[in-house]
C-alpha positions in Angstrom: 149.4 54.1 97.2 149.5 52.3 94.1 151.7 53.6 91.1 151.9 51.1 88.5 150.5 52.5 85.5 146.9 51.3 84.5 146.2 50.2 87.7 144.0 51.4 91.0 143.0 50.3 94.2 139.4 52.1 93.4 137.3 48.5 94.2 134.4 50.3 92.3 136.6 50.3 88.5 136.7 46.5 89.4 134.9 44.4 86.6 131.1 43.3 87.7 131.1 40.2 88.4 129.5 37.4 85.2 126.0 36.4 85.4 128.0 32.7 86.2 130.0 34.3 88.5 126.6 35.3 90.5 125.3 32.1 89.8 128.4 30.1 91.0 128.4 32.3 93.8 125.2 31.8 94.6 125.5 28.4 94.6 128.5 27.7 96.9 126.8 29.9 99.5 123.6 27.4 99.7 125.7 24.2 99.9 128.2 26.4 102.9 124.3 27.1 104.6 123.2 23.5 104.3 120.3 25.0 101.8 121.3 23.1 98.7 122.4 19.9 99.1 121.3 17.7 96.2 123.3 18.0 93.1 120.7 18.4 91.1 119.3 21.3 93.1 122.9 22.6 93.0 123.0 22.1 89.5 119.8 24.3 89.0 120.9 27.1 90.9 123.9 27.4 88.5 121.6 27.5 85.5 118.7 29.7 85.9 119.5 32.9 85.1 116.8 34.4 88.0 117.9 38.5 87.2 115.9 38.1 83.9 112.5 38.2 85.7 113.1 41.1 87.6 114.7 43.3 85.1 114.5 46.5 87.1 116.2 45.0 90.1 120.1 45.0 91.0 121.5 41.7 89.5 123.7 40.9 91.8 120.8 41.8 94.5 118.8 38.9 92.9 122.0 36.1 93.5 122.1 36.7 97.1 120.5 34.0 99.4 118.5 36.3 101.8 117.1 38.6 99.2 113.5 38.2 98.4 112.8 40.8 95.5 109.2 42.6 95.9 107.4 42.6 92.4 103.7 43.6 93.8 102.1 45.6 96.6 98.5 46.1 97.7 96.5 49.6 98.4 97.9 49.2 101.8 101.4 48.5 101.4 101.7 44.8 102.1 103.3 43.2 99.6 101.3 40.4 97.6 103.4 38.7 95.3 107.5 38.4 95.0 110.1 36.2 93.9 111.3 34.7 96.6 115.0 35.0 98.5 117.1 31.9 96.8 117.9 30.4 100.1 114.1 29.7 100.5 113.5 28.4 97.0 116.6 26.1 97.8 115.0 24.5 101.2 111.8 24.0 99.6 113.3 22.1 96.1 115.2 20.1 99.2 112.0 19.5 101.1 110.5 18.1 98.0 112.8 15.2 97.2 112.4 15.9 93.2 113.4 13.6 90.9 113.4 13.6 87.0 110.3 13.1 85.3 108.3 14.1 88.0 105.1 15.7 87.5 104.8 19.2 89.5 102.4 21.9 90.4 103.9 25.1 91.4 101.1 27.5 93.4 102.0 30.8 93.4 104.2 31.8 90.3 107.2 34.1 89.5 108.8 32.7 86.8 112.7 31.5 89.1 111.5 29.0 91.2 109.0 26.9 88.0 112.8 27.3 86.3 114.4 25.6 88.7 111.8 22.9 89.4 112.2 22.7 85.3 115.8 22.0 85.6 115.4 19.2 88.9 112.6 17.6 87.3 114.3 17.3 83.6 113.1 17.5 79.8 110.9 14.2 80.9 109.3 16.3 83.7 106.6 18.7 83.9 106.1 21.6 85.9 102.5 23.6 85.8 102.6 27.1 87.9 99.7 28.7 88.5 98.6 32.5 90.1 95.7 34.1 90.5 97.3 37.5 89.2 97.2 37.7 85.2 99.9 40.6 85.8 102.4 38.1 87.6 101.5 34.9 85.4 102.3 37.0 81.9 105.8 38.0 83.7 106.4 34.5 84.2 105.6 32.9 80.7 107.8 36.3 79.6 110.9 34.8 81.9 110.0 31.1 81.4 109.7 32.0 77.3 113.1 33.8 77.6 115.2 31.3 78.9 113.8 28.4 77.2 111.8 26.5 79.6 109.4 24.7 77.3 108.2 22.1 80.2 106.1 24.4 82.1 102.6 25.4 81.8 101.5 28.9 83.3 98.0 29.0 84.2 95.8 32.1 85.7 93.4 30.9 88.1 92.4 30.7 91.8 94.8 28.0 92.8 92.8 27.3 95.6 91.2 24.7 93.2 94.8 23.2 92.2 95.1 22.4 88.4 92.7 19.1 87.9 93.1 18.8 84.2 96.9 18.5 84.7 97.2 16.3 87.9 97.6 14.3 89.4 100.8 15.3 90.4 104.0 13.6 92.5 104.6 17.1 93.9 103.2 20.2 94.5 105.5 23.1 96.0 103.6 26.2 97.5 105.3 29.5 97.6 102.3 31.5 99.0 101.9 31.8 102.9 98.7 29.3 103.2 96.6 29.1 106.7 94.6 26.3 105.3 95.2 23.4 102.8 92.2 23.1 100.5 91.2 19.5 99.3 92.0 19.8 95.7 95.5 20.1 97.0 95.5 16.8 98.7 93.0 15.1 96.2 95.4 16.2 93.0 98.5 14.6 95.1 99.4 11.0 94.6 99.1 8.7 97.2 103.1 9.0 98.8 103.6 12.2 97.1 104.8 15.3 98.5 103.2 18.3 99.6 105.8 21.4 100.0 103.7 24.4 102.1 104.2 27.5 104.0 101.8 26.7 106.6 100.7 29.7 109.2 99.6 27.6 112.5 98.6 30.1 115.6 100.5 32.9 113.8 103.7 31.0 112.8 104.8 30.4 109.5 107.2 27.0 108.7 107.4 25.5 105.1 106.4 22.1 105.9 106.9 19.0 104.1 104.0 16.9 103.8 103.5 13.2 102.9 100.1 12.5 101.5 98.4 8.6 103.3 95.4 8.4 102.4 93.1 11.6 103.7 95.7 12.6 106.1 99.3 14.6 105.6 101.9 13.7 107.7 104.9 16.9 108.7 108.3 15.1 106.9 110.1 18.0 108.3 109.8 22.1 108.2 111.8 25.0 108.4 111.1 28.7 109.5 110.2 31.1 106.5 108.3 34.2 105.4 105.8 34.4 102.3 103.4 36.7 101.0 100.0 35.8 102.2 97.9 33.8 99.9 94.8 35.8 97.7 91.6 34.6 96.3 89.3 32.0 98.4 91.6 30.9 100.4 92.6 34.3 101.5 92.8 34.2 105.6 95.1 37.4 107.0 96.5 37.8 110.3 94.9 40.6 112.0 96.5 42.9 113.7 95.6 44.5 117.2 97.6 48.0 117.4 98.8 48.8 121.4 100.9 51.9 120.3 100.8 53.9 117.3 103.4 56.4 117.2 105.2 56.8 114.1 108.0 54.3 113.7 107.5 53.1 117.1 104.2 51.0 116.2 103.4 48.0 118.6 100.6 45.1 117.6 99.9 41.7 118.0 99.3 39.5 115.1 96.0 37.3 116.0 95.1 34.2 114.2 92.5 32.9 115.8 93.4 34.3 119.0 91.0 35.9 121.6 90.0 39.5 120.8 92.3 41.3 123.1 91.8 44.5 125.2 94.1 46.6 123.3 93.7 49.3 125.6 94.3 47.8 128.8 97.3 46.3 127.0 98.1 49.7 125.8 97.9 51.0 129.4 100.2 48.0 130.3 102.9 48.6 127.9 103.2 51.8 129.7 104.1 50.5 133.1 107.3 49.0 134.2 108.7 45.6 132.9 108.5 42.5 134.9 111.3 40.0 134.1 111.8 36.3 134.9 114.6 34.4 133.9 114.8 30.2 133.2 118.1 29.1 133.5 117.9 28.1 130.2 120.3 28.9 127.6 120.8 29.0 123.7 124.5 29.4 121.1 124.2 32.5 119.3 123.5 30.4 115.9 120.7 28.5 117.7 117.8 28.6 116.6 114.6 29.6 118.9 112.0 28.3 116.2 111.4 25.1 117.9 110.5 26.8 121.4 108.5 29.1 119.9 106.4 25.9 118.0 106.2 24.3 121.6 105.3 26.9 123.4 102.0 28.0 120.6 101.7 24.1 121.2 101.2 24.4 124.9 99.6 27.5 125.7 96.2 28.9 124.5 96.3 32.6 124.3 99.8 33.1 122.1 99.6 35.7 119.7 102.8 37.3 118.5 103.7 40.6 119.6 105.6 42.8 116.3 107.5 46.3 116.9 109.2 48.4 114.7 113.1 49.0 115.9 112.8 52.3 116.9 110.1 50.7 119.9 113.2 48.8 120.6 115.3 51.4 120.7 113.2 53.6 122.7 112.7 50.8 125.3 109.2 50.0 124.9 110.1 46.6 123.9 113.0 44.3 124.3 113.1 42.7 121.1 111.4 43.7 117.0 110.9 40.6 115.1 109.8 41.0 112.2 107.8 37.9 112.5 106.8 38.6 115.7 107.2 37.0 119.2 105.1 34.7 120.8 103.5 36.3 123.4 101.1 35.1 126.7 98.1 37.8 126.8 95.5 37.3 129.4 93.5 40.4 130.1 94.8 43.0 131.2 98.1 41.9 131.1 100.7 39.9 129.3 104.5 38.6 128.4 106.5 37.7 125.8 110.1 35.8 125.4 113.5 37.4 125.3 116.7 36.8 125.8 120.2 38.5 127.7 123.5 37.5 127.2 125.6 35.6 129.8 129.1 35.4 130.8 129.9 32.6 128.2 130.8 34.3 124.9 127.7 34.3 122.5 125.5 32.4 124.7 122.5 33.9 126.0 119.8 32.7 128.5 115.7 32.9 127.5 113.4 34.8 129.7 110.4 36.3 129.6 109.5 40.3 130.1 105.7 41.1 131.6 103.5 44.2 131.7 100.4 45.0 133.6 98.5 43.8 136.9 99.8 40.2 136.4 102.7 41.1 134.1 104.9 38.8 136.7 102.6 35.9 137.2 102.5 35.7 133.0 106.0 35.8 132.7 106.9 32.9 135.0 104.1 31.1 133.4 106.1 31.9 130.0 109.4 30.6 131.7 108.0 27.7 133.3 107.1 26.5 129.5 110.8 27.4 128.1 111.8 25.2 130.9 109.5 22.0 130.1 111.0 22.5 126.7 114.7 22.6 127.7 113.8 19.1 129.7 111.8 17.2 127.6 111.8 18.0 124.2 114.4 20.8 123.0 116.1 17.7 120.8 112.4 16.7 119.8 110.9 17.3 116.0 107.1 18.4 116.1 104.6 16.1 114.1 102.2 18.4 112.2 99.1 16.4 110.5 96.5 17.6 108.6 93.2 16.0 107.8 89.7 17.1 106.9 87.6 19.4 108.3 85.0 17.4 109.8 87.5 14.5 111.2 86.6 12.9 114.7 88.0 13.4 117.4 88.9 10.1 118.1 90.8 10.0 114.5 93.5 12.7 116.1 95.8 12.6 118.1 94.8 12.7 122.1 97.9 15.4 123.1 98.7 18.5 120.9 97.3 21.1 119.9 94.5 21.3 117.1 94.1 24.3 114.9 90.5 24.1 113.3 90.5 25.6 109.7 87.8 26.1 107.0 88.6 22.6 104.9 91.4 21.0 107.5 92.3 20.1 110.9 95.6 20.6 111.9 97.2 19.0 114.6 100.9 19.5 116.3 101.9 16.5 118.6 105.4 15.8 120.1 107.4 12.7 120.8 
């Protein structure tokens, strides 16, 4: 027990902590996660004072690096716009290689992220961030106003037709989940410059860097993420196909451009017992999976991704609840997705695959059979993600990969 006088070991009578403690915080947690690594993007997470455009949030919820703060929902529930979590916002200032007096566009506004791009790109800079939602742009020119950013432009429109009479520009950063990249994006790009998207390919999101040549946009990296979905023209939801629907133990796949399913002879399969294969194969606790899962939507056809709430987990309906979702082989009346168990090395576990239905088996060790080809020939490899116009020949793509075909673009993912 403490006795000195005027002191206490109550941690909640502890001071708050500063707005530049939060922000210095926030900072040195980045650089430790390898999210910020430019000192100029370090430099702008010290500065902006992000709490200010979500007033009614906890401030020292809006400094930490995982917390994406919700400022809009739709009639259903699904959240539509947000400021995103800093550690995002961070990897995609990265992924854009800024440099002063650059000359931005910002799709998809909410006031943090157009500051920082402000602060990387300097006074001799512009940034221009547009939304289709007047609600969201007025809170942004409210923030932007506040704290003094007098190089950005806040514009109210369908961005899906970029910002013509202020390009072109050296960047443009998107911070909307896109499944398509229209051609005013590209055409508004200088040649060389940098295209910064969360692109949805078969289901799968990954903020890709893009390099505009010419018509075509070649992958300069990408990074697993979350958004909310994109609105207006270019408006293109996952669907979801519901297998069980008891209250908090809801089961569905997420299909983008996948086969219609038989959701209830995949119902009835859920139901029976789980066939499990096992590869061999084995990934460090901090290892990512992202790169597996890209290969294996590369190399198989019918790949949705099968999302649970925990309490399906818990009941042992399903191995695993990713929020994301988990890539997962359907075929009929039957399918599998990937999982994991541990091993006997500490936190190392081996990937797998779990099966229901007739051919629940035979799926599975198709699933394992992939996680294998992986492990052997490209588990150190980067996937190459192009994109050119809809409309492209054939003979102008690459002859392996997979090709996702879009309204304006064909998208292509190759491997070394």
């Amino acid at each position: 027990m403490n006795d000195v006088p005027g002191m206490t070991t109550d941690s909640a009578a502890q001071p708050a902590p500063s707005e530049q403690q939060l922000r210095d915080a926030l900072a040195r947690k980045l650089i430790e996660s390898g999210a910020a690594r430019s000192p100029r993007v370090v430099e702008a997470v010290r500065t902006v004072r992000r709490h200010l455009a979500t007033p009614d949030a906890d401030m020292a919820l809006t400094y930490e690096p995982e917390v994406a703060t919700v400022t809009k929902t739709d009639s259903d529930g699904v959240d539509i716009s947000s400021v995103s979590a800093p550690r995002v916002q961070a990897m995609q200032l990265e992924q854009a290689e800024l440099a002063p007096g650059h000359t931005v566009l910002e799709i998809g506004s909410g006031g943090p992220n157009a500051a920082y791009l402000a602060e990387v790109v300097g006074a001799g800079g512009r940034v221009v961030t547009v939304d289709i939602d007047a609600e969201v742009t007025d809170r942004a020119a409210r923030f932007l106003e506040a704290t003094g950013y007098r190089n950005v432009t806040v514009l109210t429109a369908d961005a899906e037709n970029g910002a013509p009479e202020h390009g072109p520009f050296d960047r443009i950063v998107v911070t909307v989940q896109a499944a398509d990249i229209p051609p005013a994006w590209r055409d508004q790009l200088k040649d060389g410059g940098r295209l910064v998207v969360p692109l949805r390919m078969r289901g799968l999101t990954r903020t890709v860097a893009f390099v505009r040549d010419g018509d075509t946009l070649v992958s300069d990296g990408f990074e697993l993420c979350g958004f909310v979905p994109m609105q207006g023209i270019g408006e293109n939801r996952v669907r979801l196909a519901v297998l069980h629907d008891v209250a908090g133990e809801e089961i569905a796949l997420r299909l983008d451009g996948h086969s219609e399913p038989d959701t209830a002879a995949l119902a009835s399969a859920l139901m029976l017992p789980q066939e499990k294969a096992w590869s061999g194969v084995t990934l460090g606790g901090e290892e990512s999976n992202e790169h597996l899962d890209l290969w294996l939507t590369t190399a198989l056809d019918n790949l949705p991704l099968l999302a649970a709430k925990p309490r399906a987990r818990d009941h042992g309906l399903v191995a695993s609840a990713s929020p994301l979702g988990i890539p997962t082989l359907v075929d009929g009346d039957s399918f599998a997705y990937r999982t994991v168990r541990a091993t006997g090395e500490e936190d190392r576990y081996e990937l797998g695959a779990i099966g229901h239905g007739p051919r629940g088996r035979q799926l599975a060790e198709r699933l394992v059979e992939e996680i294998r080809v992986w492990d052997r020939g490209h588990r150190g490899d980067r996937a190459r993600i192009t994109v050119r116009p809809a409309g492209t020949p054939d003979d102008r793509l690459p002859a392996d990969g997979r090709v996702i075909e879009r309204r304006h673009s064909r998208v292509t993912i190759t491997w070394p």
